[in-house]
One Martini backbone bead per residue (centre of mass of N, CA, C, O) as a GRO file, in nm:
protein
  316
    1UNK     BB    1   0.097   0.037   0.021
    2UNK     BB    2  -0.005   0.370  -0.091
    3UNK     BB    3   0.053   0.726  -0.022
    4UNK     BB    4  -0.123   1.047  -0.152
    5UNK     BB    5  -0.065   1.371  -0.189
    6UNK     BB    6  -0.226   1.742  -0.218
    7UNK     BB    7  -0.220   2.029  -0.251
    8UNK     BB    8  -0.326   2.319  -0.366
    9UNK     BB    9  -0.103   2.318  -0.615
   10UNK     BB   10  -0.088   2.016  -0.734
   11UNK     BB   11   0.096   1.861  -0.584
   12UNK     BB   12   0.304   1.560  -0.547
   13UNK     BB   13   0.301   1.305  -0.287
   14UNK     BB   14   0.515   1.063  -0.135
   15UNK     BB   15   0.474   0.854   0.119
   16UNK     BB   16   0.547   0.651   0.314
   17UNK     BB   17   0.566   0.374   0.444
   18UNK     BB   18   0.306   0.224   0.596
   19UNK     BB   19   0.235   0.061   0.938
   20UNK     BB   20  -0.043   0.119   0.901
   21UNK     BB   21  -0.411   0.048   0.780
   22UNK     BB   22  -0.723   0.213   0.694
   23UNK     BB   23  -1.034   0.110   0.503
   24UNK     BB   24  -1.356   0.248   0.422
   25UNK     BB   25  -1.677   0.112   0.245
   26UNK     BB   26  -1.961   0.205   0.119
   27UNK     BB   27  -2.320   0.269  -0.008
   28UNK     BB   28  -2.269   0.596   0.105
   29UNK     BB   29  -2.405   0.552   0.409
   30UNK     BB   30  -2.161   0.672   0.513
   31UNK     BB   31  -1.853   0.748   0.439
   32UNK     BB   32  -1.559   0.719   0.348
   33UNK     BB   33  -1.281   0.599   0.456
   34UNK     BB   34  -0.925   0.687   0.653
   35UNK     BB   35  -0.640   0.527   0.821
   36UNK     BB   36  -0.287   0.619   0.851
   37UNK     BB   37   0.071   0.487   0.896
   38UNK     BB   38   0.402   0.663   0.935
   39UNK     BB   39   0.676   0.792   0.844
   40UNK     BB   40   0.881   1.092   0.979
   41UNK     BB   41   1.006   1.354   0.846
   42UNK     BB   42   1.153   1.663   0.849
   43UNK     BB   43   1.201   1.835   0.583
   44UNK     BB   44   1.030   1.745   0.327
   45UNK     BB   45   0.877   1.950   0.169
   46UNK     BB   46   0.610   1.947   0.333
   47UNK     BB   47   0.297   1.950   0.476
   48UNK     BB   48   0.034   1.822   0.644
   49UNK     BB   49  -0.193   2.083   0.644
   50UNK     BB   50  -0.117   2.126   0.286
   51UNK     BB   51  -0.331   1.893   0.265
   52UNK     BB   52  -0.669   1.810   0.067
   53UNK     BB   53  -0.531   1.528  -0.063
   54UNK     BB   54  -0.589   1.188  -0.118
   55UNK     BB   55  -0.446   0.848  -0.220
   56UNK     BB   56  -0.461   0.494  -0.309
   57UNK     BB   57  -0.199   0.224  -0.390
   58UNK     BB   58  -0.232  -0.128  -0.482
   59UNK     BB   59  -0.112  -0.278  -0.670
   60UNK     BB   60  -0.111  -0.069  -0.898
   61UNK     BB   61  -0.422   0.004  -0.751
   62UNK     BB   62  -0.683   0.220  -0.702
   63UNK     BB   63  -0.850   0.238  -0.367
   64UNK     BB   64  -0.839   0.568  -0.260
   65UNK     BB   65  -1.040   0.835  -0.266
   66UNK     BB   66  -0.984   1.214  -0.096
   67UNK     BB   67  -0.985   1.398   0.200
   68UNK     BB   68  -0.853   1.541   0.435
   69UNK     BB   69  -0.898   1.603   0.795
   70UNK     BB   70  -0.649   1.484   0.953
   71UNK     BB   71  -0.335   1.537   1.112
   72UNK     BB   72  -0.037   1.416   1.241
   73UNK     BB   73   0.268   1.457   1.459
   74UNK     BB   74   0.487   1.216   1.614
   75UNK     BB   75   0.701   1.251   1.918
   76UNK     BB   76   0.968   0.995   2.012
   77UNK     BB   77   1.186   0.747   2.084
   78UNK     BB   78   1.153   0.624   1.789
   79UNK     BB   79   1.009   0.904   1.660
   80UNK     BB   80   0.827   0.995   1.386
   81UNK     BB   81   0.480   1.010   1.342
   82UNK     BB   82   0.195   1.020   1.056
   83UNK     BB   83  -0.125   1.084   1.084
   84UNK     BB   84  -0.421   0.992   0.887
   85UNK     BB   85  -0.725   1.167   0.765
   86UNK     BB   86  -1.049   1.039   0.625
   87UNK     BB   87  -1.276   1.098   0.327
   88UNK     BB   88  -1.441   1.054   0.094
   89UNK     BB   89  -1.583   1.248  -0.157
   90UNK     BB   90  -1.873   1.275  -0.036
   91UNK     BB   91  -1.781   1.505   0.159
   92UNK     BB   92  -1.815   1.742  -0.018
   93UNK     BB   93  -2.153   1.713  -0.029
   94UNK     BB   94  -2.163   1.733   0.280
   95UNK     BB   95  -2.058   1.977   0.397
   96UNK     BB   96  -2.239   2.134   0.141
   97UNK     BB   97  -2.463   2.373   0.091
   98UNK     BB   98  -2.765   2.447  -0.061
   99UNK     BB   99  -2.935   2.603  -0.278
  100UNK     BB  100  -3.256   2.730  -0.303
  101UNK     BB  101  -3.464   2.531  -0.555
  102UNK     BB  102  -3.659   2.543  -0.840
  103UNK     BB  103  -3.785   2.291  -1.068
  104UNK     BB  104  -3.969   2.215  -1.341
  105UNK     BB  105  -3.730   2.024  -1.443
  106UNK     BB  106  -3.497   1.756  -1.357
  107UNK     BB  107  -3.228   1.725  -1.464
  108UNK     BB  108  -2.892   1.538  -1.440
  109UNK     BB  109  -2.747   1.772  -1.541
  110UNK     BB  110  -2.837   1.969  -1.334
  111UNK     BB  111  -2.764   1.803  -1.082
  112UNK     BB  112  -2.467   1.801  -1.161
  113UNK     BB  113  -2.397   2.117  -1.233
  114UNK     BB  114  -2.509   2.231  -0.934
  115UNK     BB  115  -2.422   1.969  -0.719
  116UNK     BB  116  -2.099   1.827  -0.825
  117UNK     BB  117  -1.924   1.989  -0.992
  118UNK     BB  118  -1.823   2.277  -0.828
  119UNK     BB  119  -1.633   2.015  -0.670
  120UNK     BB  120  -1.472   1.816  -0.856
  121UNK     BB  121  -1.693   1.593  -0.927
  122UNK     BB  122  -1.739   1.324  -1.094
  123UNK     BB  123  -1.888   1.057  -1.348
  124UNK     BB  124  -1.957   0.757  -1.395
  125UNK     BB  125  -2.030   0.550  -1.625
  126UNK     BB  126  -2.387   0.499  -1.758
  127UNK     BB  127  -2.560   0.741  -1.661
  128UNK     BB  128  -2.941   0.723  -1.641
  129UNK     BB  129  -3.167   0.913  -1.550
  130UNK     BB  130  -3.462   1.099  -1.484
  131UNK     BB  131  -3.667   1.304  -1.453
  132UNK     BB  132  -3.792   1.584  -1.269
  133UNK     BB  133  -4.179   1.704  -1.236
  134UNK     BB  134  -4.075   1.848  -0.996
  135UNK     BB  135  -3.769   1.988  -0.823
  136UNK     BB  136  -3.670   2.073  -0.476
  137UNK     BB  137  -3.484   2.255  -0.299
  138UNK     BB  138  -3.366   2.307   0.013
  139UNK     BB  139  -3.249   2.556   0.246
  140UNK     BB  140  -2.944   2.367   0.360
  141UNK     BB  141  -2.926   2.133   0.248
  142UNK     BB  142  -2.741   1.871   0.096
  143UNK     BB  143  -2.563   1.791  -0.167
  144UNK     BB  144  -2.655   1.510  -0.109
  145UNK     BB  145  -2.942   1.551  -0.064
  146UNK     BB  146  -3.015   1.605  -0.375
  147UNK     BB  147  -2.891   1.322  -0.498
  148UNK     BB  148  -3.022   1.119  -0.320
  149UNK     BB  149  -3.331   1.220  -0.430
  150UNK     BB  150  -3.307   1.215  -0.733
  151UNK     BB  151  -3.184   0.884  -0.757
  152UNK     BB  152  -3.361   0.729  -0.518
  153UNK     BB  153  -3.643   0.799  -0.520
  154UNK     BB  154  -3.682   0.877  -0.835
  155UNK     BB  155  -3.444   0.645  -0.970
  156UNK     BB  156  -3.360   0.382  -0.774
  157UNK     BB  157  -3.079   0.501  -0.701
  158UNK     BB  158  -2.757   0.431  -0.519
  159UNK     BB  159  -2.547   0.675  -0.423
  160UNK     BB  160  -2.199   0.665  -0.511
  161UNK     BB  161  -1.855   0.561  -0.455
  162UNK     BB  162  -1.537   0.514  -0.633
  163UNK     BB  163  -1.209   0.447  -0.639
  164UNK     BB  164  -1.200   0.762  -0.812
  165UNK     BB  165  -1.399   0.950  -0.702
  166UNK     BB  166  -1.706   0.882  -0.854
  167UNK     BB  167  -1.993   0.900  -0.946
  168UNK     BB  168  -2.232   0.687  -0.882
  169UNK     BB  169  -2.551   0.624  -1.101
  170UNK     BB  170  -2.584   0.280  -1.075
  171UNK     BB  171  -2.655   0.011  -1.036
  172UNK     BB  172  -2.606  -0.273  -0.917
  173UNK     BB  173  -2.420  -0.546  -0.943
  174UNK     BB  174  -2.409  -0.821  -1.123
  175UNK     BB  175  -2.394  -1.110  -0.951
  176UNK     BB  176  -2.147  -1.322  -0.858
  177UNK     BB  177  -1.811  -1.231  -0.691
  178UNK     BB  178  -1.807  -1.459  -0.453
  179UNK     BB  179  -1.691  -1.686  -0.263
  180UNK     BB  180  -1.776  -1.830   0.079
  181UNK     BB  181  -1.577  -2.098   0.186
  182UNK     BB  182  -1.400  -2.321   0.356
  183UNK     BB  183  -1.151  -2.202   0.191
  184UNK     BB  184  -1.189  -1.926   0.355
  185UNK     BB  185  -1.004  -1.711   0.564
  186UNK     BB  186  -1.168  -1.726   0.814
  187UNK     BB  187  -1.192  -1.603   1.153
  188UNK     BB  188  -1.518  -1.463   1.121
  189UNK     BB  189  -1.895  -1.483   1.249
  190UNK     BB  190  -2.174  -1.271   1.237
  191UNK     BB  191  -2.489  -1.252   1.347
  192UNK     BB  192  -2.744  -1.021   1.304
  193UNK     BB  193  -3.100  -0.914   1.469
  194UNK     BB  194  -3.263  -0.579   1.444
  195UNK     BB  195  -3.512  -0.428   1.574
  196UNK     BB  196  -3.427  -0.160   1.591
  197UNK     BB  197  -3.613   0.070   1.405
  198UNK     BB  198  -3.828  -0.107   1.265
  199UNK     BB  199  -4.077  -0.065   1.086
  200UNK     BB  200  -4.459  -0.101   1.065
  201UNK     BB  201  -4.542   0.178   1.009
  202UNK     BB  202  -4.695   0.405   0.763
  203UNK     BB  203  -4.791   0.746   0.748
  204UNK     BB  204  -4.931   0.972   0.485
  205UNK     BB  205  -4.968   1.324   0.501
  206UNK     BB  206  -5.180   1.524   0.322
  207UNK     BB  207  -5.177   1.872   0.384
  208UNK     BB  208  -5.444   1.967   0.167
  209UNK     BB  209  -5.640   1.702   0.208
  210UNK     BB  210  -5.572   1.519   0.438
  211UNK     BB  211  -5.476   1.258   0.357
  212UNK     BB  212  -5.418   0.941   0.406
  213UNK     BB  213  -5.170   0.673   0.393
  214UNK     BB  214  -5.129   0.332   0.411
  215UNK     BB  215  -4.863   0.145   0.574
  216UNK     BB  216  -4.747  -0.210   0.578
  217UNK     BB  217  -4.566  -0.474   0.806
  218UNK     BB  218  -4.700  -0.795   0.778
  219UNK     BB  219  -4.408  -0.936   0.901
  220UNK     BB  220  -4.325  -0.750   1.160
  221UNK     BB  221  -4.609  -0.737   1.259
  222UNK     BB  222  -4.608  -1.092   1.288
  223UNK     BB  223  -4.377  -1.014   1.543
  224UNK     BB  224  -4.426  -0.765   1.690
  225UNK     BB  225  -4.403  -0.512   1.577
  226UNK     BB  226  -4.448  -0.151   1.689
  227UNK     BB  227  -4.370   0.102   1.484
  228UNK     BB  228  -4.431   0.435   1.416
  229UNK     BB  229  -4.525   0.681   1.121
  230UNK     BB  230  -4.523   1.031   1.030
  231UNK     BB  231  -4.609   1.176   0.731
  232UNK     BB  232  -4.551   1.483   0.529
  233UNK     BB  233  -4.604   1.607   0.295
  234UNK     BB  234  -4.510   1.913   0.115
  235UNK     BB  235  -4.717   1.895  -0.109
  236UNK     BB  236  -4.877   1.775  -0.386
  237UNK     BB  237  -5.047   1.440  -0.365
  238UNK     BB  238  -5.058   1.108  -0.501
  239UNK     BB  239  -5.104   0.794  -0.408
  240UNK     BB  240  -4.845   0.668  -0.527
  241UNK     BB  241  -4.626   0.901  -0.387
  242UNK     BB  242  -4.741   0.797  -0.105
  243UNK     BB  243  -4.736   0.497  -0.153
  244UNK     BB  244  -4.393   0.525  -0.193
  245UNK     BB  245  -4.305   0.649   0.069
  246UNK     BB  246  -4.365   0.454   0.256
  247UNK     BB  247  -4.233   0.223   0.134
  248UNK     BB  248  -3.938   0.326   0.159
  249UNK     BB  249  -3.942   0.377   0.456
  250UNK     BB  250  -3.976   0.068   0.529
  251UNK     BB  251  -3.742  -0.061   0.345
  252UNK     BB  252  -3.471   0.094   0.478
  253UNK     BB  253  -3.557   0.005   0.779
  254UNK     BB  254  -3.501  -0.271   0.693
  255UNK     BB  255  -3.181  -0.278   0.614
  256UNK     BB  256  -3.067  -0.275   0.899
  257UNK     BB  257  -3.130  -0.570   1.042
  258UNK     BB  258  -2.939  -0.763   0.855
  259UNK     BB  259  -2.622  -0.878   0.968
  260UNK     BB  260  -2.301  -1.057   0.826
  261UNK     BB  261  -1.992  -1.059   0.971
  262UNK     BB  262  -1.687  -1.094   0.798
  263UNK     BB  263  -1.389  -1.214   0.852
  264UNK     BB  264  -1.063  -1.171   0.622
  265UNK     BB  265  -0.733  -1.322   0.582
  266UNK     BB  266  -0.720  -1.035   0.371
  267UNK     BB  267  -0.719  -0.791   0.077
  268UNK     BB  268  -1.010  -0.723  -0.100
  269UNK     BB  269  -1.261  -0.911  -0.118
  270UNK     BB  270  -1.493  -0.674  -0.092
  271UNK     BB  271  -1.724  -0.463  -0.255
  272UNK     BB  272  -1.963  -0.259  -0.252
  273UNK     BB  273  -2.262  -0.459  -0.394
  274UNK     BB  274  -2.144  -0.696  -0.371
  275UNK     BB  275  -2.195  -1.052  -0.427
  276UNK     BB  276  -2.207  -1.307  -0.194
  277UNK     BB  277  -2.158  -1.644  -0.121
  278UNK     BB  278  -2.231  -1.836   0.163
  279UNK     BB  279  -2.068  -2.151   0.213
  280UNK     BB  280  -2.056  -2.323   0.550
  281UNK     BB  281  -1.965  -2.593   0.738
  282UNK     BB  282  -2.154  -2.525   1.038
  283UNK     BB  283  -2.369  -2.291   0.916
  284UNK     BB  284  -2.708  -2.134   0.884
  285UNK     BB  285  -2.644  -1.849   0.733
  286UNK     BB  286  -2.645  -1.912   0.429
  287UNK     BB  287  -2.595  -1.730   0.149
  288UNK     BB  288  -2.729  -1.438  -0.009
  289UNK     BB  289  -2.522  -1.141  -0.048
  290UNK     BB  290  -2.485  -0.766   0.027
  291UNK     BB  291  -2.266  -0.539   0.052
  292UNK     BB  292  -2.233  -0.272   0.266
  293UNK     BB  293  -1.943  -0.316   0.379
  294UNK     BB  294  -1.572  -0.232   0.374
  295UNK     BB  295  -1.318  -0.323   0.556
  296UNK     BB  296  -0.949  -0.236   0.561
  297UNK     BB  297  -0.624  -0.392   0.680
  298UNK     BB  298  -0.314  -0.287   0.842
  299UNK     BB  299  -0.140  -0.493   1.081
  300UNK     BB  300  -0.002  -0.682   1.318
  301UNK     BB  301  -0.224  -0.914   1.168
  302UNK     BB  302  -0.239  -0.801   0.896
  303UNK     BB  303  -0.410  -0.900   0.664
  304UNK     BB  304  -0.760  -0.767   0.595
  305UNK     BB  305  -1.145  -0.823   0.596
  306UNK     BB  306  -1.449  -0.672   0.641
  307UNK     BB  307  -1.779  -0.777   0.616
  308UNK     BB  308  -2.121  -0.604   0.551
  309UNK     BB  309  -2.390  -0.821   0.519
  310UNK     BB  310  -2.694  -0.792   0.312
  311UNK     BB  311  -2.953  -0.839   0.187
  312UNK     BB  312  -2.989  -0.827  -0.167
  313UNK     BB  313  -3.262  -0.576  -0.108
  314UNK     BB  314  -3.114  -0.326   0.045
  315UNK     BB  315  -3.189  -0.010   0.144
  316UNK     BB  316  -3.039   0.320   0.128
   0.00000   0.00000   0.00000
């Protein structure tokens, strides 16, 4: 693994080898984070706080692309050494709040163009949502919630970015991409069934007719689940919009319940997104899954990587 960085006037720096390293990847949010140590000397011709970007690559593949968050140099009897924290690109979306603008139809080119493109992030190829009539942006929120409302919600599509650093528009990768069966080095293996956060109802009222609509899950409140939520339109709503609205408030907080942890002793085992099935003599939750999350790392155990695994239709 290598780590580089950029200062502001757009020079190139090569770190030292690191002796520690974690990079996070996930399926939009949380954000992808790293956090890098190696030895550090004065005098290097560049400071650590005069960096704005890393990336990061391993066996000559780009594994890593961020901005720097916080830096620090460490001085011991050992000497020097420098720890780098930060998060993928979409910390810039994250950060930056968004102009309140109303568009009489928005397209892909126009969120693209106001809330994408002027922090210098690109998007990968693929990408083709359809238009959206009308579309509000309010004041506050943030250029990350422009796009993942015009993506998610009305696109279908769950926005994330890629070891590139760019915005990826388009859907899960298909097909099985892992087996994770007795021949690989598994560590560890946990499964979680988390029922809170988990809703058994919403409610979904449009402000002018006053009208309800609700959406209930059949399943979960068939196990005794008893949550409800109560959703105001902001606008003038029809009954699909409104049970699509519940519909996918119920199916998000459903995403959060199965989740599979597995530790396996290499390094990039499998990238958010990606279909993996798990086939182990004497576990009975055997099955496929999709990657929800990937942490990867080397440290004094050597290289690893943590796979949180969660049902292959769940929703970001």
């Amino acid at each position: 693994m290598r780590g580089y960085v950029t200062d502001a006037a757009g020079r190139q720096w090569l770190l030292p080898q690191p002796t520690a390293w974690r990079m996070e990847y996930t399926a939009g949010i949380p954000c992808d984070s790293f956090w890098m140590r190696c030895p550090w000397e004065a005098g290097s011709g560049t400071r650590p706080g005069d960096w704005p970007r890393f990336w990061a690559e391993h066996e000559g593949e780009r594994v890593f692309t961020g901005v720097v968050d916080e830096c620090q140099v460490e001085q011991s009897g050992g000497g020097s050494v420098l720890e780098l924290s930060g998060r993928g690109m979409a910390a810039l979306l994250l950060d930056n709040e968004a102009l309140g603008e109303d568009y009489g139809a928005a397209t892909m080119e126009d969120i693209l163009r106001d809330h994408v493109r002027p922090y210098g992030i690109q998007t990968a190829a693929g990408a083709n949502l359809p238009p959206v009539s009308p579309f509000s942006v309010a004041t506050g929120s943030s250029e990350w919630s422009v796009v993942y409302d015009f993506a998610r919600y009305y696109g279908g599509v769950a926005p994330r970015f890629d070891r590139e650093g760019r915005l990826v528009l388009t859907g899960w990768p298909k097909g099985e991409t892992r087996l994770i069966g007795n021949g690989t080095a598994v560590t560890e293996l946990v499964y979680r069934d988390r029922r809170y956060g988990v809703l058994s109802q919403v409610l979904v009222r449009d402000r002018y007719s006053g009208q309800v609509e609700t959406v209930t899950d059949g399943e979960f409140s068939a196990q005794g689940g008893m949550a409800r939520r109560v959703m105001t339109m902001p606008g003038r709503s029809n009954f699909q919009t409104m049970r699509y609205t519940g519909r996918f408030q119920l199916e998000r907080a459903k995403g959060e319940r199965i989740r599979l942890e597995v530790e396996i002793g290499e390094a990039f085992s499998a990238w958010p997104g990606e279909l993996v099935r798990v086939q182990r003599s004497g576990w009975d939750r055997n099955g496929l899954y999709r990657v929800a999350q990937s942490t990867v790392g080397m440290d004094g155990r050597g290289y690893w990587t943590r796979l949180e695994l969660a049902p292959p239709d769940f929703v970001v």
